[in-house]
PDB file of N, CA, C and O in Angstrom:
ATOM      1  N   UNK A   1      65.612   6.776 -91.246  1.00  0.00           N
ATOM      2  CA  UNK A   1      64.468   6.062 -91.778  1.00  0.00           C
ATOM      3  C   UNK A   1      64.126   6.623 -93.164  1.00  0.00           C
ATOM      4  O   UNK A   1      64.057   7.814 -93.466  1.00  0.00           O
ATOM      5  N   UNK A   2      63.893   5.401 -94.071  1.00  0.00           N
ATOM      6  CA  UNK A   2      63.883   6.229 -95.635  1.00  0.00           C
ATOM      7  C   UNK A   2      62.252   6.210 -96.055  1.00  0.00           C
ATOM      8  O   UNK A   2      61.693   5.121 -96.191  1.00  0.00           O
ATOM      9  N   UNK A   3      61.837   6.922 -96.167  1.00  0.00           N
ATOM     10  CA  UNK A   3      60.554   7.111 -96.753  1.00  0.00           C
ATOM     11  C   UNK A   3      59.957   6.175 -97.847  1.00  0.00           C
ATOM     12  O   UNK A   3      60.847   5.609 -98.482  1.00  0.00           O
ATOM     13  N   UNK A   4      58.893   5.909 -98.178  1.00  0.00           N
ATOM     14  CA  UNK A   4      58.486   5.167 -99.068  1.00  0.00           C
ATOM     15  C   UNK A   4      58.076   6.085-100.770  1.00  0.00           C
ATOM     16  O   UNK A   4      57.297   7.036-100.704  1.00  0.00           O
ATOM     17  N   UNK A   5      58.437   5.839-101.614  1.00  0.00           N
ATOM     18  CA  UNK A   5      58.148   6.651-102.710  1.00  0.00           C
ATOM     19  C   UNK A   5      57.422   6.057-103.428  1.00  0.00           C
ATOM     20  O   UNK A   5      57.210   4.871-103.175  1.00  0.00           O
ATOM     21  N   UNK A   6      56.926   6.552-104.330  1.00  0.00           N
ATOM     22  CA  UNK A   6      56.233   6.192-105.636  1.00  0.00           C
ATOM     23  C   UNK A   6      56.365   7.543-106.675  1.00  0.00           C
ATOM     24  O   UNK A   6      56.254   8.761-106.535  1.00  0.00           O
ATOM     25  N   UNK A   7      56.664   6.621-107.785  1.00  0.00           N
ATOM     26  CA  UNK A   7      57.413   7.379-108.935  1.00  0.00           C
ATOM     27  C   UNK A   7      56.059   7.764-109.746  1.00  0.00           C
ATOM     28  O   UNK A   7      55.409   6.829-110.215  1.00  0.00           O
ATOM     29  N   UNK A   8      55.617   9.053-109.928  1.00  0.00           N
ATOM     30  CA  UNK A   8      54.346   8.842-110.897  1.00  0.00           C
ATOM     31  C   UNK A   8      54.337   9.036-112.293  1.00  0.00           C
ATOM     32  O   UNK A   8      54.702  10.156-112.650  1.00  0.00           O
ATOM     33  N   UNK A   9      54.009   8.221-113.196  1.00  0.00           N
ATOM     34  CA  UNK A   9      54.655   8.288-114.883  1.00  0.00           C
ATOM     35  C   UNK A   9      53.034   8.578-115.592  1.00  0.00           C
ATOM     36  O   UNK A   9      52.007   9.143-115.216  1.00  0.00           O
ATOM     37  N   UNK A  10      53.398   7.981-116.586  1.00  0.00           N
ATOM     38  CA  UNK A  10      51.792   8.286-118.093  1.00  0.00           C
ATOM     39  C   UNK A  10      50.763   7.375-117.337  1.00  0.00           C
ATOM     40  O   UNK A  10      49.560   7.634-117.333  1.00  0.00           O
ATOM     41  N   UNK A  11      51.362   6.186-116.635  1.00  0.00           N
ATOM     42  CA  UNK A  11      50.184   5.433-116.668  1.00  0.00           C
ATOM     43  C   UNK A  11      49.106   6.019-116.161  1.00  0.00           C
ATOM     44  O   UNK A  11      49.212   7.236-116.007  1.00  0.00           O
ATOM     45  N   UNK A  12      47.790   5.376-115.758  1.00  0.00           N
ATOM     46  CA  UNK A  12      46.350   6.075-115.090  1.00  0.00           C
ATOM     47  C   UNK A  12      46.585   6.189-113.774  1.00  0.00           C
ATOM     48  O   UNK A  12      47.127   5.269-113.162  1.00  0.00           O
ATOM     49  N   UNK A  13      46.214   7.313-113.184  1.00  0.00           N
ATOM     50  CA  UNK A  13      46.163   7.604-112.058  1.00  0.00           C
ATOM     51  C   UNK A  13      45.463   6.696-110.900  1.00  0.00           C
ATOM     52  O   UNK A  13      45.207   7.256-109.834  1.00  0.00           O
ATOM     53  N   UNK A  14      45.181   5.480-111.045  1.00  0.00           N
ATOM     54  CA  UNK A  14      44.451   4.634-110.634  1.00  0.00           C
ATOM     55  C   UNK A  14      45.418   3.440-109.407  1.00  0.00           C
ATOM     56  O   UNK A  14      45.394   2.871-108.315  1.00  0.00           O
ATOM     57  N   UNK A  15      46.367   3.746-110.974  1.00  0.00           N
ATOM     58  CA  UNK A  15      47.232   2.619-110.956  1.00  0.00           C
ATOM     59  C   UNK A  15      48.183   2.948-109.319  1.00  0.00           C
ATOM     60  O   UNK A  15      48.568   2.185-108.432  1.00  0.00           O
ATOM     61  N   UNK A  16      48.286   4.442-109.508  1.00  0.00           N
ATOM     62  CA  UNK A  16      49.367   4.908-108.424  1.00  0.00           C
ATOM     63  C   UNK A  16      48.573   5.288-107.214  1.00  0.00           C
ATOM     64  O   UNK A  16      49.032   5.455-106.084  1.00  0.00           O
ATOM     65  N   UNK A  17      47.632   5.377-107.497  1.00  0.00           N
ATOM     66  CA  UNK A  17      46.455   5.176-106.053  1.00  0.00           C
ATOM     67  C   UNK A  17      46.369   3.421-105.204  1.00  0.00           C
ATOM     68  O   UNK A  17      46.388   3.097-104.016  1.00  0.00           O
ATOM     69  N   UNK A  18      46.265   2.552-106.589  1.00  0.00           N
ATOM     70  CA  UNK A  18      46.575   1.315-105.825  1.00  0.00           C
ATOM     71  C   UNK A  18      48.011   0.961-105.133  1.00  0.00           C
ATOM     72  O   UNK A  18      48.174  -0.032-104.423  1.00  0.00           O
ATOM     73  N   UNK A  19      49.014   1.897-105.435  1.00  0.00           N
ATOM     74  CA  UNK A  19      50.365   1.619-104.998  1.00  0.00           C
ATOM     75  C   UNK A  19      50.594   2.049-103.986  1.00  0.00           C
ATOM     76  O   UNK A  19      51.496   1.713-103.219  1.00  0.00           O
ATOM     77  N   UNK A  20      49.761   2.892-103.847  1.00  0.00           N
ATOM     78  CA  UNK A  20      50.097   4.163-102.428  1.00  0.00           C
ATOM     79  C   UNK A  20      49.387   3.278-101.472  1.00  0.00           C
ATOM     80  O   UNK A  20      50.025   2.931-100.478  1.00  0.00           O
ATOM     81  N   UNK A  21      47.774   2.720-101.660  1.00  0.00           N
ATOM     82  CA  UNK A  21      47.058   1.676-100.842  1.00  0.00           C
ATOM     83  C   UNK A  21      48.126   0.618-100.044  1.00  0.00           C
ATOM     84  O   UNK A  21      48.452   0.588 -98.857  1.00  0.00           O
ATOM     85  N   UNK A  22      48.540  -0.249-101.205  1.00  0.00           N
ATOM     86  CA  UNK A  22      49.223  -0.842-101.029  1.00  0.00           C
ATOM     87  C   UNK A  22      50.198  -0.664 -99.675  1.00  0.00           C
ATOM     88  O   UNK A  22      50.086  -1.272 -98.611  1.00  0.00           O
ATOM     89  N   UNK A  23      51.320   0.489-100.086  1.00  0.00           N
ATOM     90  CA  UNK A  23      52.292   1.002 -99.093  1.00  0.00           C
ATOM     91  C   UNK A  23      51.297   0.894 -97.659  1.00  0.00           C
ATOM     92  O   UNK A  23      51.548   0.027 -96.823  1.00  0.00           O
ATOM     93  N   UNK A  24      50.022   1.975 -97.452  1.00  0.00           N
ATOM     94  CA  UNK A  24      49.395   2.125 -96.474  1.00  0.00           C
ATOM     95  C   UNK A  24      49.483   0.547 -95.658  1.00  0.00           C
ATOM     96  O   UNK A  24      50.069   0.170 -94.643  1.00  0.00           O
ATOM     97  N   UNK A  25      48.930   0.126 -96.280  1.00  0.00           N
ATOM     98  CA  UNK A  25      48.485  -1.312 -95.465  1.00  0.00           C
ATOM     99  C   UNK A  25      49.423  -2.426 -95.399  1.00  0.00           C
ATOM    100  O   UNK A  25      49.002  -3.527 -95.044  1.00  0.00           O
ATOM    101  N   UNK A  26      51.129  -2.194 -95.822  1.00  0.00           N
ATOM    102  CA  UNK A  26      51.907  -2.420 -95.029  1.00  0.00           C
ATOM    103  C   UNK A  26      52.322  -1.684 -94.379  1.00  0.00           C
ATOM    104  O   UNK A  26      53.516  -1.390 -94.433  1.00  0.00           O
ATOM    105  N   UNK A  27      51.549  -1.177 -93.608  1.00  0.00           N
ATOM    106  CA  UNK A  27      52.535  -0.472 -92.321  1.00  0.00           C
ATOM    107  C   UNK A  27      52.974   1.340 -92.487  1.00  0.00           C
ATOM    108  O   UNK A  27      53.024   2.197 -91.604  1.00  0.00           O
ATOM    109  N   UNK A  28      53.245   1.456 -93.988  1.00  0.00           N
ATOM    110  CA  UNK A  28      53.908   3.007 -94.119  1.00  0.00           C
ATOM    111  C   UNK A  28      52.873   3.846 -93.557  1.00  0.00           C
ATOM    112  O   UNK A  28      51.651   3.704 -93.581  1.00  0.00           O
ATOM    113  N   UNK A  29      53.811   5.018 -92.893  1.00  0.00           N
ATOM    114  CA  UNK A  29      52.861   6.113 -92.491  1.00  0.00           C
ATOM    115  C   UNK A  29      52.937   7.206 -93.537  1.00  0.00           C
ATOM    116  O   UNK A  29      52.029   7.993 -93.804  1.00  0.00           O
ATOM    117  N   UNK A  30      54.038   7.156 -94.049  1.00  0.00           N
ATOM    118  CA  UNK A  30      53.905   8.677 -94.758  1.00  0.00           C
ATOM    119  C   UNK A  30      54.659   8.426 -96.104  1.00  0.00           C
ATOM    120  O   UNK A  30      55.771   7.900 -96.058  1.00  0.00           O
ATOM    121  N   UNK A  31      54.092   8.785 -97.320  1.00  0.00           N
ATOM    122  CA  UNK A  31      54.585   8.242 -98.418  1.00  0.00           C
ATOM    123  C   UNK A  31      55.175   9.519 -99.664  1.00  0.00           C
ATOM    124  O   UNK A  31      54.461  10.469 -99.986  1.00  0.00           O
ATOM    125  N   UNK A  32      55.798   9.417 -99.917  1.00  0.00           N
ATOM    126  CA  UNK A  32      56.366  10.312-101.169  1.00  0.00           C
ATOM    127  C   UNK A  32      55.603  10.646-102.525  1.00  0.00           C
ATOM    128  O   UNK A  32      56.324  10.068-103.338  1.00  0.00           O
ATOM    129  N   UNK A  33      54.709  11.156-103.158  1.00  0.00           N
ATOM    130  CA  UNK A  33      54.664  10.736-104.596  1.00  0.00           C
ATOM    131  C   UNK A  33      55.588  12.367-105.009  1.00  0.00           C
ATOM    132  O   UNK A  33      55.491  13.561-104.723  1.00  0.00           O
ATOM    133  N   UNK A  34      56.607  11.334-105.966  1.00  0.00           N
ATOM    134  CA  UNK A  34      57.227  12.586-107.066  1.00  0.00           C
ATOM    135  C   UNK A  34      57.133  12.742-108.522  1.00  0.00           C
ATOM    136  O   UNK A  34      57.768  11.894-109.149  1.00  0.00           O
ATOM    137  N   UNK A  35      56.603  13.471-109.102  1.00  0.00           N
ATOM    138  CA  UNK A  35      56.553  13.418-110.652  1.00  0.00           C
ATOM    139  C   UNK A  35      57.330  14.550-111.410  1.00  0.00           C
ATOM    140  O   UNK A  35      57.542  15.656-110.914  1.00  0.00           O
ATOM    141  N   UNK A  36      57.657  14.237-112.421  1.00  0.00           N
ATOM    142  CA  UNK A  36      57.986  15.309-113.364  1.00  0.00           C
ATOM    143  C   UNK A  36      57.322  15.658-114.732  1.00  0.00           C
ATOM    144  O   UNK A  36      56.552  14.868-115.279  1.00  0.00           O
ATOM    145  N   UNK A  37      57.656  16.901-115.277  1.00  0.00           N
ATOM    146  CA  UNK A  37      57.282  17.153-116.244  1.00  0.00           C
ATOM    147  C   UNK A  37      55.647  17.145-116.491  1.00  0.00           C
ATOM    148  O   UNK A  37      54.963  17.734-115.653  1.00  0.00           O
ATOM    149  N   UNK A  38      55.233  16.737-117.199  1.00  0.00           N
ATOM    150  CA  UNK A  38      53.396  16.833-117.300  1.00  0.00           C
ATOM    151  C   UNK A  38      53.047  15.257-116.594  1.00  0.00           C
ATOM    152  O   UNK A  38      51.906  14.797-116.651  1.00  0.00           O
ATOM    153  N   UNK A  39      54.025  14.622-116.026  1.00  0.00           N
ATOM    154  CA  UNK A  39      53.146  13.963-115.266  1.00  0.00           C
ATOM    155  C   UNK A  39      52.510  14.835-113.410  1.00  0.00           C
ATOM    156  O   UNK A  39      51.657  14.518-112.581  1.00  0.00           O
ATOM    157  N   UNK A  40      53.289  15.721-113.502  1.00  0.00           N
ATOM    158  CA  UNK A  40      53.055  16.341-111.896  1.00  0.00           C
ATOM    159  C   UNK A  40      51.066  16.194-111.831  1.00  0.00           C
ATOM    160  O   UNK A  40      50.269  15.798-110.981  1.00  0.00           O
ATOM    161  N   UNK A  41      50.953  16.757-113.225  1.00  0.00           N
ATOM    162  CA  UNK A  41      48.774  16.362-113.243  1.00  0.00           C
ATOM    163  C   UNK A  41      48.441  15.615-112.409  1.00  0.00           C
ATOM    164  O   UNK A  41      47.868  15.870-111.349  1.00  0.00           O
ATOM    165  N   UNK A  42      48.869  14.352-112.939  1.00  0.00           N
ATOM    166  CA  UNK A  42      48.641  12.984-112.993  1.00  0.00           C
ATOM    167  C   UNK A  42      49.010  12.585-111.191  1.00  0.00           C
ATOM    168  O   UNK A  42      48.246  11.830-110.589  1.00  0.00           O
ATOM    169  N   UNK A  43      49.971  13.058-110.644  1.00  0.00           N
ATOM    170  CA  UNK A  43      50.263  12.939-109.527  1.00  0.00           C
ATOM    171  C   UNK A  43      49.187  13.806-108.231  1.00  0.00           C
ATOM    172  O   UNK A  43      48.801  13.525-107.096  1.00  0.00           O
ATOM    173  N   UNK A  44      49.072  14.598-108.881  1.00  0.00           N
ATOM    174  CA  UNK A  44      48.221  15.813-108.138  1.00  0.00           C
ATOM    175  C   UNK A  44      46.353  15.089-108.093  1.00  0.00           C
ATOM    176  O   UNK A  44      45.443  15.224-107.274  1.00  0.00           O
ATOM    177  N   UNK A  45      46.436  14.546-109.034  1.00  0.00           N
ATOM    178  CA  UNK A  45      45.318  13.492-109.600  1.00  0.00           C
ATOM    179  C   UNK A  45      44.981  12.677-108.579  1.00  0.00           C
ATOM    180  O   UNK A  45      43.943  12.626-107.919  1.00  0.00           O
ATOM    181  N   UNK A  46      46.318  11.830-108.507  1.00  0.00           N
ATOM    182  CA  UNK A  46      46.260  10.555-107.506  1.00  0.00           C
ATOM    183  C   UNK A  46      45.717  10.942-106.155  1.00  0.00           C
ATOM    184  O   UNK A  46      44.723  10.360-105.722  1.00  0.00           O
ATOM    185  N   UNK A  47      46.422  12.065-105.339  1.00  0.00           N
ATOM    186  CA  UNK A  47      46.782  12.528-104.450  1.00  0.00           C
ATOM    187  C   UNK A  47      45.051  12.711-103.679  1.00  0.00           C
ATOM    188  O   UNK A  47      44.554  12.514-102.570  1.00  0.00           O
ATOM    189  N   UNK A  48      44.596  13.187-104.996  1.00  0.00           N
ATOM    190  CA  UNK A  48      43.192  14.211-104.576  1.00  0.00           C
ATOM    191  C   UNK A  48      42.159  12.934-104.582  1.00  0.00           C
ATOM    192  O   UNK A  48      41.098  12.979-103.958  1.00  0.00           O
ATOM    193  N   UNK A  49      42.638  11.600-105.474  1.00  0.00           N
ATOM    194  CA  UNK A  49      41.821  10.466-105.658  1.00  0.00           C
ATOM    195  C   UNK A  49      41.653   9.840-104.110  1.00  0.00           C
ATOM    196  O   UNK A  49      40.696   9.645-103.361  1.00  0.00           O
ATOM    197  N   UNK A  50      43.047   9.641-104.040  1.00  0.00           N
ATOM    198  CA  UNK A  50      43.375   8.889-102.081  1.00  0.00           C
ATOM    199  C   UNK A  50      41.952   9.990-101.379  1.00  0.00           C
ATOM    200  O   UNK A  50      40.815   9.790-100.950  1.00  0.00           O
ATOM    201  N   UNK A  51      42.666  10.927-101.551  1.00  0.00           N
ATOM    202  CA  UNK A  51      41.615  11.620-100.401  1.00  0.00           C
ATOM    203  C   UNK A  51      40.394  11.934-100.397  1.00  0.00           C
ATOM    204  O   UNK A  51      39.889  12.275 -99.328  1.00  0.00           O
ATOM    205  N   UNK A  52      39.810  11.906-101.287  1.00  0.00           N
ATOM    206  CA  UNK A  52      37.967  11.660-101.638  1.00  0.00           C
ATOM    207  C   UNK A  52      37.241  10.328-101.702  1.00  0.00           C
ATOM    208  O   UNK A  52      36.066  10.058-101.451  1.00  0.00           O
ATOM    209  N   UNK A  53      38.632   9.279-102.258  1.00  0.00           N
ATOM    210  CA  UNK A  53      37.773   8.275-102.373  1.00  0.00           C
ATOM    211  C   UNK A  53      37.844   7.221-101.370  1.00  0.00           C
ATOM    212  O   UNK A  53      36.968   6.444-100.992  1.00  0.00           O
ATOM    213  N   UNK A  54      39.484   7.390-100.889  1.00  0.00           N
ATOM    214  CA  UNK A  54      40.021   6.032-100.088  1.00  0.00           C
ATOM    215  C   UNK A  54      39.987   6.586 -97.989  1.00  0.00           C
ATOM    216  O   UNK A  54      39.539   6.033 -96.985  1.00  0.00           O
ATOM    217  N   UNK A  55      40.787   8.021 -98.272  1.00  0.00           N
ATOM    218  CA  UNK A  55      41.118   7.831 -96.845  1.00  0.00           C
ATOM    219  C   UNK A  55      41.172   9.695 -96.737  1.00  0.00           C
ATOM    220  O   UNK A  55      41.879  10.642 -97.084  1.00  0.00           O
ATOM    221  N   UNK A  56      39.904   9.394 -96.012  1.00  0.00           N
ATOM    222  CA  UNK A  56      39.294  11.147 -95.859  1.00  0.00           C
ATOM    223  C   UNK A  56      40.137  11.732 -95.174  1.00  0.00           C
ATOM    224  O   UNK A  56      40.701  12.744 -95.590  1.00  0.00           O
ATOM    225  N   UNK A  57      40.420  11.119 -93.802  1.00  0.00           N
ATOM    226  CA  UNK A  57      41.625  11.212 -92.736  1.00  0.00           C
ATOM    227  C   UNK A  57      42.862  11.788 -93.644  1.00  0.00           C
ATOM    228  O   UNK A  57      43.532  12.477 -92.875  1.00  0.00           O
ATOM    229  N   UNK A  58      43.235  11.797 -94.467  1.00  0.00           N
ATOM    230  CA  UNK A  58      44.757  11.689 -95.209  1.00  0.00           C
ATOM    231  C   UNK A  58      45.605  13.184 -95.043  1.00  0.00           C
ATOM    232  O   UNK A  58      45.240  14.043 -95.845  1.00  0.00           O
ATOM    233  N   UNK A  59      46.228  13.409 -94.498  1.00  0.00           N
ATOM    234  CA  UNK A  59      47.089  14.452 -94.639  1.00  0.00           C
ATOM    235  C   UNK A  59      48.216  14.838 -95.649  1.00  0.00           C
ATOM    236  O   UNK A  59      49.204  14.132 -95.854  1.00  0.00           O
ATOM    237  N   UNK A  60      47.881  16.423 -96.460  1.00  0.00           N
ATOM    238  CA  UNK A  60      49.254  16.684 -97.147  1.00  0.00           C
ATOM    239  C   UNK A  60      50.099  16.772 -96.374  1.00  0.00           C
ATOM    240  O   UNK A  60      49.831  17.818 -95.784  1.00  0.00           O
ATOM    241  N   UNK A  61      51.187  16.276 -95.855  1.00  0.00           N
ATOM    242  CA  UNK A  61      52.604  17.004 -95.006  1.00  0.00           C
ATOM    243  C   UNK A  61      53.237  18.141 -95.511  1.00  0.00           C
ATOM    244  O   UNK A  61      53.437  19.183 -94.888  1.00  0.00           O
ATOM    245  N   UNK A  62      53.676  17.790 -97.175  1.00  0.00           N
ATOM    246  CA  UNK A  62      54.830  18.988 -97.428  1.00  0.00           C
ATOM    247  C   UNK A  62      54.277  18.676 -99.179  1.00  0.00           C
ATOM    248  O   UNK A  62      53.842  17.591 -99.564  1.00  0.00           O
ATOM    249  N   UNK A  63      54.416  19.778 -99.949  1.00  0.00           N
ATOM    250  CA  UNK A  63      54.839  19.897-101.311  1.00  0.00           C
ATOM    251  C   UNK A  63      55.977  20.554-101.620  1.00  0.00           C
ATOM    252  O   UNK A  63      56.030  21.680-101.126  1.00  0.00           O
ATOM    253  N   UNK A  64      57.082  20.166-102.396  1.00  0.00           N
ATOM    254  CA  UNK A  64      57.989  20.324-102.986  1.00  0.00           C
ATOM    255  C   UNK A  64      57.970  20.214-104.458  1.00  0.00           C
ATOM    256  O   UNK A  64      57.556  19.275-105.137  1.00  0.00           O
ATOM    257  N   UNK A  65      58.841  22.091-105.091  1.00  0.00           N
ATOM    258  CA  UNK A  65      58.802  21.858-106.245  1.00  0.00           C
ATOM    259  C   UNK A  65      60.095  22.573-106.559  1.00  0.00           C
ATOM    260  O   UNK A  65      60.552  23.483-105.867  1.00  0.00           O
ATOM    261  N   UNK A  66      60.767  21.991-107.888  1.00  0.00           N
ATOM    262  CA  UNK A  66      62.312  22.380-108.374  1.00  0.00           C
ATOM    263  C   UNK A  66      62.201  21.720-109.284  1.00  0.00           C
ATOM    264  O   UNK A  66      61.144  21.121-109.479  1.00  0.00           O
ATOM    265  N   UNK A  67      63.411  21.602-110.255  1.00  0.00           N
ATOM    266  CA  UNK A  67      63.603  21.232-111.742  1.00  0.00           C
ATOM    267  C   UNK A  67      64.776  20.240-111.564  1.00  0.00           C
ATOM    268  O   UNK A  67      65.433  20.329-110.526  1.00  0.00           O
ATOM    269  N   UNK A  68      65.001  19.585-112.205  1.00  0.00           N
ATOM    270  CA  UNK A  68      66.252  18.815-112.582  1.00  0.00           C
ATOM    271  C   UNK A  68      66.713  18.901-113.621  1.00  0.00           C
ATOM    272  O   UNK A  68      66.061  19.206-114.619  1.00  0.00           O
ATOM    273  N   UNK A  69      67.905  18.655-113.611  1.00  0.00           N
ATOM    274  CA  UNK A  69      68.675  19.056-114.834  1.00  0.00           C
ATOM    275  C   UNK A  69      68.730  17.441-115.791  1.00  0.00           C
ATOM    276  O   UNK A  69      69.176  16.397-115.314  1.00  0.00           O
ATOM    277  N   UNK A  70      68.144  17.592-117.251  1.00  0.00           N
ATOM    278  CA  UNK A  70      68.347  16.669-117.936  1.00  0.00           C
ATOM    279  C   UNK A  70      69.212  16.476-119.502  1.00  0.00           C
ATOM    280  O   UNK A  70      68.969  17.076-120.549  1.00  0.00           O
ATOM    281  N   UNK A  71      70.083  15.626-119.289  1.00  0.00           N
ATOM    282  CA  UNK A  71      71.314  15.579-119.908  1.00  0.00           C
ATOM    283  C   UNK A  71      70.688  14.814-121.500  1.00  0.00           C
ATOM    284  O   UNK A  71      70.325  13.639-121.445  1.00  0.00           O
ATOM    285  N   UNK A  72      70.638  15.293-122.351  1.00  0.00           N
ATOM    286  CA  UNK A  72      70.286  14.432-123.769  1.00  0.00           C
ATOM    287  C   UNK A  72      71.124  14.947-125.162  1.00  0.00           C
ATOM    288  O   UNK A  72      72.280  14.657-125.472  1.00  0.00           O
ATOM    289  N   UNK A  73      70.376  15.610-125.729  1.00  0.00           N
ATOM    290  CA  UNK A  73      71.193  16.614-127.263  1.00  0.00           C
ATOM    291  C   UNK A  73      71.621  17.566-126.703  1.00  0.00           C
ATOM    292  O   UNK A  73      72.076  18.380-127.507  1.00  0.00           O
ATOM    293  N   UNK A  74      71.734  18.003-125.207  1.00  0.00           N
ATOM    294  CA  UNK A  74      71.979  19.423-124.453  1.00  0.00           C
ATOM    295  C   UNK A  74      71.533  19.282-123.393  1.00  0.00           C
ATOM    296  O   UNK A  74      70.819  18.288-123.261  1.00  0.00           O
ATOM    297  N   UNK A  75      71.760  20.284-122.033  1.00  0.00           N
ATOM    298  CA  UNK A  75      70.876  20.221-120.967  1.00  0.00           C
ATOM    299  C   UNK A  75      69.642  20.776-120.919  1.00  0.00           C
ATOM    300  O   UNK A  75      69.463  21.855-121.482  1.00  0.00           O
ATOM    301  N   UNK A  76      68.790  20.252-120.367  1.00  0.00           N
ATOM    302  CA  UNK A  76      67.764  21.359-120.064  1.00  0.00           C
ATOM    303  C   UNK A  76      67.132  20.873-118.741  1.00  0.00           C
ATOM    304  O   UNK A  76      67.558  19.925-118.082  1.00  0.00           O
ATOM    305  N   UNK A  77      65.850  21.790-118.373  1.00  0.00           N
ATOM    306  CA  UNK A  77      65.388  21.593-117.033  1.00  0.00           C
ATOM    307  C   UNK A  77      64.110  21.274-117.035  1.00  0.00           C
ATOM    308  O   UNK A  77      63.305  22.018-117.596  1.00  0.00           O
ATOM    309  N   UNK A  78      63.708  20.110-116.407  1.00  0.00           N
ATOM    310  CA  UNK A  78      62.328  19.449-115.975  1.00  0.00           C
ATOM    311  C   UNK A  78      61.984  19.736-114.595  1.00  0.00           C
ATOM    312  O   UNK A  78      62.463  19.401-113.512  1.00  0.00           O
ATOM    313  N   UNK A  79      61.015  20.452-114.958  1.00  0.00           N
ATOM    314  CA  UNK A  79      60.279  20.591-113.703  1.00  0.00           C
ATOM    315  C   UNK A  79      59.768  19.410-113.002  1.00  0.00           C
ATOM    316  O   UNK A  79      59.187  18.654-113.780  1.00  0.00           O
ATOM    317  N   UNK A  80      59.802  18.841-111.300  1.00  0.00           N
ATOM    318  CA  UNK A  80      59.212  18.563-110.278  1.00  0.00           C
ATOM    319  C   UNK A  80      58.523  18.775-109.685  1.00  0.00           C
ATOM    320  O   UNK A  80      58.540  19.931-109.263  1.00  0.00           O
ATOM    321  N   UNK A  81      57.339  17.802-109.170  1.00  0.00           N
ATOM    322  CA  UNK A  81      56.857  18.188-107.477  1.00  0.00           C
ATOM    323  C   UNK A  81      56.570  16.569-106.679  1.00  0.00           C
ATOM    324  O   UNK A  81      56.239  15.426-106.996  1.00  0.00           O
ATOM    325  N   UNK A  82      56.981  17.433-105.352  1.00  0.00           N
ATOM    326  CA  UNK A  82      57.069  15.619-104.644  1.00  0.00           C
ATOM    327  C   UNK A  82      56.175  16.698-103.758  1.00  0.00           C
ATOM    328  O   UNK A  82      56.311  17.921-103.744  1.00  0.00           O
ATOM    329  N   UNK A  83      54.819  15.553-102.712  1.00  0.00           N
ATOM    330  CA  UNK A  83      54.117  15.412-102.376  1.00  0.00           C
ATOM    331  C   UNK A  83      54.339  14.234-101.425  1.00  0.00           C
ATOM    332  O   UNK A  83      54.363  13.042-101.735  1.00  0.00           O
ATOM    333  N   UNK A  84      54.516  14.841-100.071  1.00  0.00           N
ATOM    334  CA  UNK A  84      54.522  14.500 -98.836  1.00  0.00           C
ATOM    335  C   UNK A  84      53.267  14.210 -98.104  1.00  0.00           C
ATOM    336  O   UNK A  84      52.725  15.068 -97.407  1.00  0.00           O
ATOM    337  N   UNK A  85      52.556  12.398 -98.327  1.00  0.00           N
ATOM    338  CA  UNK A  85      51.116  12.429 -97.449  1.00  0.00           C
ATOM    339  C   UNK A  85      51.253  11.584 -96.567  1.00  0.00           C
ATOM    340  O   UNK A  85      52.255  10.888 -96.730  1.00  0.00           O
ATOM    341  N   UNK A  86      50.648  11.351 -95.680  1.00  0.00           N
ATOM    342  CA  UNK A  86      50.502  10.332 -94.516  1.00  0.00           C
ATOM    343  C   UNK A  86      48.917  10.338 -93.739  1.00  0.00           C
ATOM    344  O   UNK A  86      47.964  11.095 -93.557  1.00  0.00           O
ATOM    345  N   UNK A  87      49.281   9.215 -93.494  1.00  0.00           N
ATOM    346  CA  UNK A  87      47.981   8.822 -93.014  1.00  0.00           C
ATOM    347  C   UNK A  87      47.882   8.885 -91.196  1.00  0.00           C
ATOM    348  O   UNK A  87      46.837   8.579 -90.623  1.00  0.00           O
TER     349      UNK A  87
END
């Protein structure tokens, strides 16, 4: 069974709170958010938004954090964190 994700980028943290809603109320129990680089804020943002504003009930499951390797003028490494919640 594959988990449901949501990718978190620049946009407002609002935006990825309505996405996660969304997921909820079809059916998902437990949803992914992963961000990188200086969006991880923005994700950590969302996370804390769900749970004060939308669904008190909400459980962290798991946080995960590591880097990926990104290929451009050279390699280098971007930091991650994925955020395991369910309802």
């Amino acid at each position: 069974m594959e988990r449901a994700m949501v990718i978190v980028g620049r946009k407002k943290a609002i935006r990825y709170v309505t996405a996660c809603i969304t997921l909820f109320n079809r059916g998902e129990r437990e949803i992914v958010l992963r961000a990188r680089g200086r969006n991880i804020e923005n994700c950590v943002r969302t996370v804390m938004l769900l749970k004060k504003g939308f669904y008190s009930e909400l459980k962290i499951r798991d946080i995960a954090i590591g880097s990926d390797i990104v290929k451009g003028r050279g390699r280098r490494y971007v930091s991650y964190m994925e955020i395991v919640i369910e309802r």
